[in-house]
LOTORSE-212642 format. One record per residue (C-alpha): x, y, z; residue in three letters. Coordinates in steps of 0.001 Angstrom, whole numbers, plus 524288, in hexadecimal, padded with zeros to 5 digits. Layout:
<recs>
@c1:X, c2:Y, c3:Z, resn:Ala;
...
</recs>
This chain:
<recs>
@c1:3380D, c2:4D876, c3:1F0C2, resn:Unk;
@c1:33445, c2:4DEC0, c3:1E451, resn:Unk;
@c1:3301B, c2:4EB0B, c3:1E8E8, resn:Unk;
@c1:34017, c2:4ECFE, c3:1EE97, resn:Unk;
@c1:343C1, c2:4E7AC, c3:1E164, resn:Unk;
@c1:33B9D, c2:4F021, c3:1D883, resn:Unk;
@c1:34016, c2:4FD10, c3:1E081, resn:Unk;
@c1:34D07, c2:4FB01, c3:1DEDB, resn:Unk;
@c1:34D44, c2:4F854, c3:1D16C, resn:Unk;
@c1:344C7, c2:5057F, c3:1CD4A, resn:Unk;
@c1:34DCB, c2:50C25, c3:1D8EF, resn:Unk;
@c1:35A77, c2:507E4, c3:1D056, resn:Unk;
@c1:352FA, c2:50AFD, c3:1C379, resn:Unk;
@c1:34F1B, c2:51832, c3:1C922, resn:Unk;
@c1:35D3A, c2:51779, c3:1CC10, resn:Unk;
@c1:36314, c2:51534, c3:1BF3A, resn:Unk;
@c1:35ABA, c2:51F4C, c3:1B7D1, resn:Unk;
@c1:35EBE, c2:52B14, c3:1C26D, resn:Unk;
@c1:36BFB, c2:527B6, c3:1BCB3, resn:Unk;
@c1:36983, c2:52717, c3:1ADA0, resn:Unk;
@c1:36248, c2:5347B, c3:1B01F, resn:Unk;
@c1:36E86, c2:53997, c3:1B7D0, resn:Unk;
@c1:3778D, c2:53637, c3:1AD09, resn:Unk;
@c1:36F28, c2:53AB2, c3:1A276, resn:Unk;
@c1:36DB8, c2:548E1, c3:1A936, resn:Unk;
@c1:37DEC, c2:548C6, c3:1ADE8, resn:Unk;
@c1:37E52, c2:544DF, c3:19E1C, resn:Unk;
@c1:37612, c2:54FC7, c3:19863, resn:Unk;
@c1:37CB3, c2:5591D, c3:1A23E, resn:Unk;
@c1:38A14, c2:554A5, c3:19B2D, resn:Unk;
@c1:38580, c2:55586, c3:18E6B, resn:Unk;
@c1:37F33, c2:56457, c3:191F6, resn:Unk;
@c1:38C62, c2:566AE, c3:196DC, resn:Unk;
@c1:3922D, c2:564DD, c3:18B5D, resn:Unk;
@c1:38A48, c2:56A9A, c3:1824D, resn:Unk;
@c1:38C7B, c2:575EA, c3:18ADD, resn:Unk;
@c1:39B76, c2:573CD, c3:18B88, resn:Unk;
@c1:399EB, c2:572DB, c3:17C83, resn:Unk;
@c1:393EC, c2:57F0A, c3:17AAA, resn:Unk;
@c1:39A74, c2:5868D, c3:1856D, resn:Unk;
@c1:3A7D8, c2:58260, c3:17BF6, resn:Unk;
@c1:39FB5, c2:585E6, c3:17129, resn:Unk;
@c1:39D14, c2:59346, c3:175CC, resn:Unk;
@c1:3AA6C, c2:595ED, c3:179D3, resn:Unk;
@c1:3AFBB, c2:591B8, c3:16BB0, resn:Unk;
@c1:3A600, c2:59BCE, c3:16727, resn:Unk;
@c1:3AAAB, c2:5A766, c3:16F8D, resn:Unk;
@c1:3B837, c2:5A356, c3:16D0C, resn:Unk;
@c1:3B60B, c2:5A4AA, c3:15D4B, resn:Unk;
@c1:3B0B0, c2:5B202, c3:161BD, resn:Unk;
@c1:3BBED, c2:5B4E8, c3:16953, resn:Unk;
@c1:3C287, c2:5B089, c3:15E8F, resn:Unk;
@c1:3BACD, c2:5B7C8, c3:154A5, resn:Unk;
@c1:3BD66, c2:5C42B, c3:15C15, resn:Unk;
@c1:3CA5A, c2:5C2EF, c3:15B8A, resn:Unk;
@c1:3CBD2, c2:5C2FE, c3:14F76, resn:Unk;
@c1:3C2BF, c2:5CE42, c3:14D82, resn:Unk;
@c1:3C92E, c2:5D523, c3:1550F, resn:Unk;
@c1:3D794, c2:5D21F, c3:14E08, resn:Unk;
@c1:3D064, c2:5D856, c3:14246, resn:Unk;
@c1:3CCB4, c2:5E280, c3:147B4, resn:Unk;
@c1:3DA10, c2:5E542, c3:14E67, resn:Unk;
@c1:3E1AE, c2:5E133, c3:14148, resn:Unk;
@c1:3D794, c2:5E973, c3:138B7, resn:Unk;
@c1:3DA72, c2:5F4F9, c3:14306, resn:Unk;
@c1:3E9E0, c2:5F375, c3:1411C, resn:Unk;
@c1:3E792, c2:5F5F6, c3:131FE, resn:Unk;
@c1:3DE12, c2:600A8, c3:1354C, resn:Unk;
@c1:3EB41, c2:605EA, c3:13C06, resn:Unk;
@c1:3F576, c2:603D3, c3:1337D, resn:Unk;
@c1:3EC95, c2:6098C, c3:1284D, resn:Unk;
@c1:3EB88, c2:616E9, c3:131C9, resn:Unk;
@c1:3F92B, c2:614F8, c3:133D8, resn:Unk;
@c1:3FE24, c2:61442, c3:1265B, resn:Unk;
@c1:3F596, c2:6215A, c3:1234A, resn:Unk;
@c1:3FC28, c2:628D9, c3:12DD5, resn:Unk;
@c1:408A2, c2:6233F, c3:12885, resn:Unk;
@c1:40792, c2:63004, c3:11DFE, resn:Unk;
@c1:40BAC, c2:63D26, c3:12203, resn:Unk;
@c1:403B8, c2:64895, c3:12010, resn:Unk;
@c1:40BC2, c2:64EB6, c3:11790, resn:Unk;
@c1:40E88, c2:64297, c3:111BB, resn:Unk;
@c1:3FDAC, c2:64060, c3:10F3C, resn:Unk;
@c1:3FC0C, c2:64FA6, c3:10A4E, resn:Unk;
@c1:40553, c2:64D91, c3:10026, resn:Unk;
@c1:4005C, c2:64140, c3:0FA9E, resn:Unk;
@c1:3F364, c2:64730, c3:0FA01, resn:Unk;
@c1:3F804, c2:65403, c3:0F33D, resn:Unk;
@c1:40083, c2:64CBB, c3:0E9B2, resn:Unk;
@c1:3F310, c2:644AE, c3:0E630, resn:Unk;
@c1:3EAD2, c2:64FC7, c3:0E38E, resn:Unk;
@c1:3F674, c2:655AA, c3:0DB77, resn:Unk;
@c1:3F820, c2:647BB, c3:0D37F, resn:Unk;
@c1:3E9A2, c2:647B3, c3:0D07E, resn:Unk;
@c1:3E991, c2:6553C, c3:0CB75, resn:Unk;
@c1:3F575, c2:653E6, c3:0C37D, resn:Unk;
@c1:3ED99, c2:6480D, c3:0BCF9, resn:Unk;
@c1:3E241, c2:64EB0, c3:0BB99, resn:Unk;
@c1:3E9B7, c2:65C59, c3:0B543, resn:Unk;
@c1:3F12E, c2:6536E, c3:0ACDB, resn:Unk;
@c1:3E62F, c2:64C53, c3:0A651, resn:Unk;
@c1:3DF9B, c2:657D9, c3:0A3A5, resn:Unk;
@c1:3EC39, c2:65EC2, c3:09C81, resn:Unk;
@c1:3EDCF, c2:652B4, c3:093D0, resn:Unk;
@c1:3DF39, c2:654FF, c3:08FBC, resn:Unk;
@c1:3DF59, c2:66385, c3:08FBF, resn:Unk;
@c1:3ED45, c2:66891, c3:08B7A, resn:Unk;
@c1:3EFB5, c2:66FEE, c3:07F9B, resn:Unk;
@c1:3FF4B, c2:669DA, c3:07D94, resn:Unk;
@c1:4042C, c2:65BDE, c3:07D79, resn:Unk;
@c1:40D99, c2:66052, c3:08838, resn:Unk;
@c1:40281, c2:663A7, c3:0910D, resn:Unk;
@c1:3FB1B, c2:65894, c3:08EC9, resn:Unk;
@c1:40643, c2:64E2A, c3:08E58, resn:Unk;
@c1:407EB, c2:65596, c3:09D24, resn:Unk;
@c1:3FD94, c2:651BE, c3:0A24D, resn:Unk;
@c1:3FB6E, c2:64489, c3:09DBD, resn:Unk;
@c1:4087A, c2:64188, c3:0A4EF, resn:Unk;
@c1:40263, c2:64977, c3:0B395, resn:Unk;
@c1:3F59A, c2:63FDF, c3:0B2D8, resn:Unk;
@c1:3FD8E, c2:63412, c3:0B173, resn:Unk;
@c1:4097B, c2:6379A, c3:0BA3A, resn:Unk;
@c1:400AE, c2:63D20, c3:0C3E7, resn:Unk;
@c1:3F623, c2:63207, c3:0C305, resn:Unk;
@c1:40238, c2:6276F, c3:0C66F, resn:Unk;
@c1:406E2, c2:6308F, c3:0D25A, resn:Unk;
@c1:3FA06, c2:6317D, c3:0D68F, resn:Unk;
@c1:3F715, c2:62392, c3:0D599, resn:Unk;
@c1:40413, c2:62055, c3:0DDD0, resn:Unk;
@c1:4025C, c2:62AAB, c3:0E818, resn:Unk;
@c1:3F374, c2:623F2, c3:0EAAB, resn:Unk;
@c1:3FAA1, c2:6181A, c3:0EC05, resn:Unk;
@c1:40397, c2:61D13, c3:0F566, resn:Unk;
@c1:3F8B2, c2:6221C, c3:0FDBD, resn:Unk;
@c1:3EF1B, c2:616C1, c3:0FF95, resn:Unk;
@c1:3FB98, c2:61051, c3:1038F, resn:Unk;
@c1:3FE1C, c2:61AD7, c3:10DDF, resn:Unk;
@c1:3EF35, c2:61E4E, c3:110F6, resn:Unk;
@c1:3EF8C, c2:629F1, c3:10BCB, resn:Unk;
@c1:3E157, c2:62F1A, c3:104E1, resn:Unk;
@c1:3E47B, c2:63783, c3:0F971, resn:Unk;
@c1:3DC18, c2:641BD, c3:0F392, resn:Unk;
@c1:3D3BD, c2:63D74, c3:0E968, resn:Unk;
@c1:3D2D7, c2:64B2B, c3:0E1BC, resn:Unk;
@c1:3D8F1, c2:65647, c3:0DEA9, resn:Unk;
@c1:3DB78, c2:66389, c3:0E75C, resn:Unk;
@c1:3D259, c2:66F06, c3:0E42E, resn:Unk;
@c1:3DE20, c2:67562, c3:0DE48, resn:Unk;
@c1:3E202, c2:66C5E, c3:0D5B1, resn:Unk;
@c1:3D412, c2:66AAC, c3:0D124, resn:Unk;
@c1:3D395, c2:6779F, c3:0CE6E, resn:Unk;
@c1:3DCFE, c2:67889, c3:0C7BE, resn:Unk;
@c1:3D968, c2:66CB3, c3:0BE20, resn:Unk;
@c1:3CC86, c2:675FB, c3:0BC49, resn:Unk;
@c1:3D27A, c2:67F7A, c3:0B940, resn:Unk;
@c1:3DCE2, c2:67649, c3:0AEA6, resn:Unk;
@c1:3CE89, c2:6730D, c3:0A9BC, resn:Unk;
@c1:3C9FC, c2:67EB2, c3:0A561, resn:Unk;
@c1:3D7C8, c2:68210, c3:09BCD, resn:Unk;
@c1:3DB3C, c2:67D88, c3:08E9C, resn:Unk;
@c1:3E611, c2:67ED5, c3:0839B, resn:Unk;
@c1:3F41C, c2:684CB, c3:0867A, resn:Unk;
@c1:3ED44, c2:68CB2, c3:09349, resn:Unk;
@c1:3EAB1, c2:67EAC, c3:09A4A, resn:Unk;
@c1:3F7DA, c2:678D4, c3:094E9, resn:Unk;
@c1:3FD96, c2:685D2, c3:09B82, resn:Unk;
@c1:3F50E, c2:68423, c3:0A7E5, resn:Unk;
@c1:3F73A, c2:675D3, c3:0AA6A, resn:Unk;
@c1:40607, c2:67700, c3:0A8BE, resn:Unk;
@c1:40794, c2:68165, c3:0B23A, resn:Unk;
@c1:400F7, c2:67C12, c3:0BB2C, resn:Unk;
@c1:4081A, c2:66E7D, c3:0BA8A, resn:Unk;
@c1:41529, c2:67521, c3:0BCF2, resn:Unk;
@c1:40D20, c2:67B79, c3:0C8EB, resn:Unk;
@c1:408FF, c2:66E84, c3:0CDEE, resn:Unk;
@c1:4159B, c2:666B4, c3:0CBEA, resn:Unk;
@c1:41FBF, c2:66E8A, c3:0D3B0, resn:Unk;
@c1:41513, c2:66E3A, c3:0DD9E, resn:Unk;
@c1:4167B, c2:660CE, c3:0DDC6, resn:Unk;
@c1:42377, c2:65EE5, c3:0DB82, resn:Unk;
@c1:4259F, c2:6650C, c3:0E948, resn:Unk;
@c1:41A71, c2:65F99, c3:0EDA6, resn:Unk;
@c1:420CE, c2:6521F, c3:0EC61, resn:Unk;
@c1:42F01, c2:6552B, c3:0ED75, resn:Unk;
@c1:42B5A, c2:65949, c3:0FE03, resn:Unk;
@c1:42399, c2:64A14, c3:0FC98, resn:Unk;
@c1:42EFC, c2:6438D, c3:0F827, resn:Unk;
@c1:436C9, c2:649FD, c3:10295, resn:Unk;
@c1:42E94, c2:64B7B, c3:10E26, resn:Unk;
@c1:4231A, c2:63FFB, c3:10CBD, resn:Unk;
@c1:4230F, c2:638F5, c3:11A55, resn:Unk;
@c1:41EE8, c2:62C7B, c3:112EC, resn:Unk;
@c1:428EB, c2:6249D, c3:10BD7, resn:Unk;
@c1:4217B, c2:61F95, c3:1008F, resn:Unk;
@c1:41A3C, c2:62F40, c3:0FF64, resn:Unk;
@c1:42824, c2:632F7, c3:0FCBD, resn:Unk;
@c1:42CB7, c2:62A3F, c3:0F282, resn:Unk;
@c1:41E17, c2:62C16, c3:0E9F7, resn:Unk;
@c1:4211E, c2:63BB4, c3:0ED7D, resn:Unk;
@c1:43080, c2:63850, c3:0E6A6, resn:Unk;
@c1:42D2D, c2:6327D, c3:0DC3C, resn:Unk;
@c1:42191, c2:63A7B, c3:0D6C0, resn:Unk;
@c1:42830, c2:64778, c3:0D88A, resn:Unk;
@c1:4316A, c2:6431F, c3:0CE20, resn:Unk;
@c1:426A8, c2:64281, c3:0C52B, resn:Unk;
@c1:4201D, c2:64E42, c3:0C962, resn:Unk;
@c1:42CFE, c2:6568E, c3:0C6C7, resn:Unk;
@c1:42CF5, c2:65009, c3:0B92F, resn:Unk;
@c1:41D92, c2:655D7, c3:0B7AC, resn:Unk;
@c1:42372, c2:6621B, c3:0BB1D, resn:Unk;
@c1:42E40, c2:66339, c3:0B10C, resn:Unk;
@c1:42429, c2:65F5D, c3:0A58A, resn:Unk;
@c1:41A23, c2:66827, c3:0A9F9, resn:Unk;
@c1:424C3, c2:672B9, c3:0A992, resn:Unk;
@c1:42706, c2:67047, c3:09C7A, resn:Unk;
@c1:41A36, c2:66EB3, c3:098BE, resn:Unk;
@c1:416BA, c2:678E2, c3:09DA8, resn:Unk;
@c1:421F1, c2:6832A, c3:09746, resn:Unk;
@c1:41D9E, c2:67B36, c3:08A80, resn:Unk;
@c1:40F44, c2:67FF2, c3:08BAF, resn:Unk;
@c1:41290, c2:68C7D, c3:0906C, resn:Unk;
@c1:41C05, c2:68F4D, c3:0842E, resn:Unk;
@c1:4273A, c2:68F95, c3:08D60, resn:Unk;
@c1:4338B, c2:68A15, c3:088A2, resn:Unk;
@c1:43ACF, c2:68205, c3:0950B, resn:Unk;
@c1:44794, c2:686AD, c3:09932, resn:Unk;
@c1:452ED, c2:68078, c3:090E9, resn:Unk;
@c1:448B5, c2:67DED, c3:08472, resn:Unk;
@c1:44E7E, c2:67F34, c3:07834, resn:Unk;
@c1:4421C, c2:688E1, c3:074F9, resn:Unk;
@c1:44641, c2:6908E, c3:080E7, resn:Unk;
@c1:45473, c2:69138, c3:0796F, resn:Unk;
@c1:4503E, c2:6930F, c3:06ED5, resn:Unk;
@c1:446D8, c2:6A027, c3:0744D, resn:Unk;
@c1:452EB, c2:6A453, c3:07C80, resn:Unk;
@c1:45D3D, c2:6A24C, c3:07080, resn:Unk;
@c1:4526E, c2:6AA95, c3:067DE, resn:Unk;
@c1:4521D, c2:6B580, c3:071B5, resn:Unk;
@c1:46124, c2:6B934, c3:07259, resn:Unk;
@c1:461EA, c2:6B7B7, c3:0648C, resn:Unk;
@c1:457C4, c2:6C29D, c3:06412, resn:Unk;
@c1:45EA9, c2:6CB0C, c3:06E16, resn:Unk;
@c1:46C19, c2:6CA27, c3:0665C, resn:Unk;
@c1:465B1, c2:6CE2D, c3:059EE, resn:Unk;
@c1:45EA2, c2:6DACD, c3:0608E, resn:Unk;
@c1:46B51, c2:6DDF3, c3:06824, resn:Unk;
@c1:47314, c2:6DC3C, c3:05AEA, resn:Unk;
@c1:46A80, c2:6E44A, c3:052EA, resn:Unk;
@c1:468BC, c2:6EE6C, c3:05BCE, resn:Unk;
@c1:47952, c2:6EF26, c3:05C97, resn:Unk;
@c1:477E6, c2:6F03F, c3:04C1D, resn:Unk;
@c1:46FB6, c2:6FCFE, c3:04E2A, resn:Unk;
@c1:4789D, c2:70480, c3:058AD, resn:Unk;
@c1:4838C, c2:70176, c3:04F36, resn:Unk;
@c1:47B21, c2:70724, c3:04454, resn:Unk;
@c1:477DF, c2:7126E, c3:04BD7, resn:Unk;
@c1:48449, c2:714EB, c3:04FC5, resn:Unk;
@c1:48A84, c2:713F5, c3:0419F, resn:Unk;
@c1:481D9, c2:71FA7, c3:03E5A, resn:Unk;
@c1:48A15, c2:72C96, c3:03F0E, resn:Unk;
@c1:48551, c2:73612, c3:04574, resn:Unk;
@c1:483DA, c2:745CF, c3:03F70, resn:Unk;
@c1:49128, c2:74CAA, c3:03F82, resn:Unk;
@c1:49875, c2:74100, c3:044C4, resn:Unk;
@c1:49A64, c2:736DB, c3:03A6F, resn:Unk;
@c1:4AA6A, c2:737B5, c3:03C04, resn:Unk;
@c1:4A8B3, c2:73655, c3:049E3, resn:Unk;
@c1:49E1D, c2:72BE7, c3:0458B, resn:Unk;
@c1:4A876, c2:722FE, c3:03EA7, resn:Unk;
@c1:4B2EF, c2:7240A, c3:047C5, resn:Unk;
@c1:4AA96, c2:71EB8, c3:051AF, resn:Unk;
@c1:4A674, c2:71310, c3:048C1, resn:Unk;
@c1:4B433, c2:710D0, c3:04555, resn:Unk;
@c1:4B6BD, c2:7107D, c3:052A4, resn:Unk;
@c1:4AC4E, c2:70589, c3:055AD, resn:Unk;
@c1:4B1A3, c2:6FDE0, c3:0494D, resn:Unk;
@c1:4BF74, c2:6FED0, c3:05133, resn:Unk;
@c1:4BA3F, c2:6F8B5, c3:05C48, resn:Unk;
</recs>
């Protein structure tokens, strides 16, 4: 009887550990499962911060493109016309600034040198507001002078006394009715708005340059302006002169003819008696 009891007993204890070993393995299975599960989740989390990071990358990009745009936009805003004369009327501006500190170092007058003092610092705040105007509308100005108008500063140089005075005025009347028409045709015809009121309102004080250097220039040259009282004065002098010479040279007909001539004095003094008549 043992033997039957003894074989069962290890049969159910065989029994019982086949099924602790079953749910131990159907356990770690689980648990592999879900470390797998939790790093499957974990992975996707990771490629959706990717995604994510992407995105946004690429809304940079696309947002830093649009400005890239807008900025080539607002430079083709400017007409060409509208771009040549703002670059023109820079070198111009710099080489009125440059002309007019050199008169009030090298000119022989007060006049002169009072001149130019006012170009540097007119010219210098018109220059300064024109850059201005161009950053805002993408426009690169020149940084220097034209080849003509440093040539002409070489040559401005080289003078001295009344012949640079002389020199320097002249050539400021030259350059200001240049640009006086130069920006009257901006203030008129500029494509861009804010071109044509900076074009307005310096041309008014371009035409006032041009009036003083007018005068300066007569003043240096020993030319008295038209309406001057010195003018008068040289004008009043001269018909005085002519009356005199026409008046004296009246007194010496009449003397002449007061003379009687051989053989004919009656005849003579009729004829003057005559004339006293009259």
């Amino acid at each position: 009887m043992k033997n039957p009891l003894i074989k069962a007993s290890l049969l159910l204890a065989s029994l019982a550990l086949g099924t602790t070993g079953a749910i131990a393995q159907s356990t770690g299975t689980q648990s592999t499962g879900t470390q797998s599960g939790a790093s499957q989740s974990g992975s996707s989390k990771s490629a959706s911060k990717s995604d994510a990071s992407k995105s946004d990358t690429s809304k940079s990009d696309g947002s830093k493109s649009s400005s890239a745009k807008s900025a080539d936009s607002g430079k083709s805003e400017i007409a060409a016309s509208d771009r040549k004369f703002m670059e023109k009327a820079a070198q111009h501006g710099m080489a009125e600034v440059e002309m007019g500190n050199l008169a009030s170092q090298k000119g022989a007058s007060d006049g002169v040198k009072k001149f130019g003092t006012q170009m540097a610092q007119d010219h210098g705040k018109a220059n300064d507001e024109l850059k201005q105007l161009a950053s805002s509308k993408g426009v690169t100005l020149p940084t220097q002078t034209d080849s003509k108008h440093r040539k002409d500063m070489d040559k401005m140089s080289k003078l001295s006394g009344d012949k640079f005075d002389r020199e320097y005025m002249e050539h400021m009347v030259k350059d200001h009715k240049t640009d006086v028409k130069e920006f009257q045709k901006a203030s008129k015809d500029s494509k861009d708005a804010d071109l044509k009121a900076f074009a307005s309102k310096t041309l008014s004080v371009i035409e006032g340059h041009l009036q003083l250097a007018e005068r300066t220039e007569s003043a240096v040259k020993g030319k008295p302006e038209a309406g001057s009282p010195e003018k008068s004065a040289r004008n009043s002098a001269g018909t005085s002169t002519q009356a005199t010479g026409a008046s004296a040279s009246g007194n010496t007909a009449n003397v002449s003819g007061n003379a009687p001539a051989s053989g004919g004095g009656t005849k003579g003094t009729s004829t003057q008696s005559a004339n006293i008549s009259k």
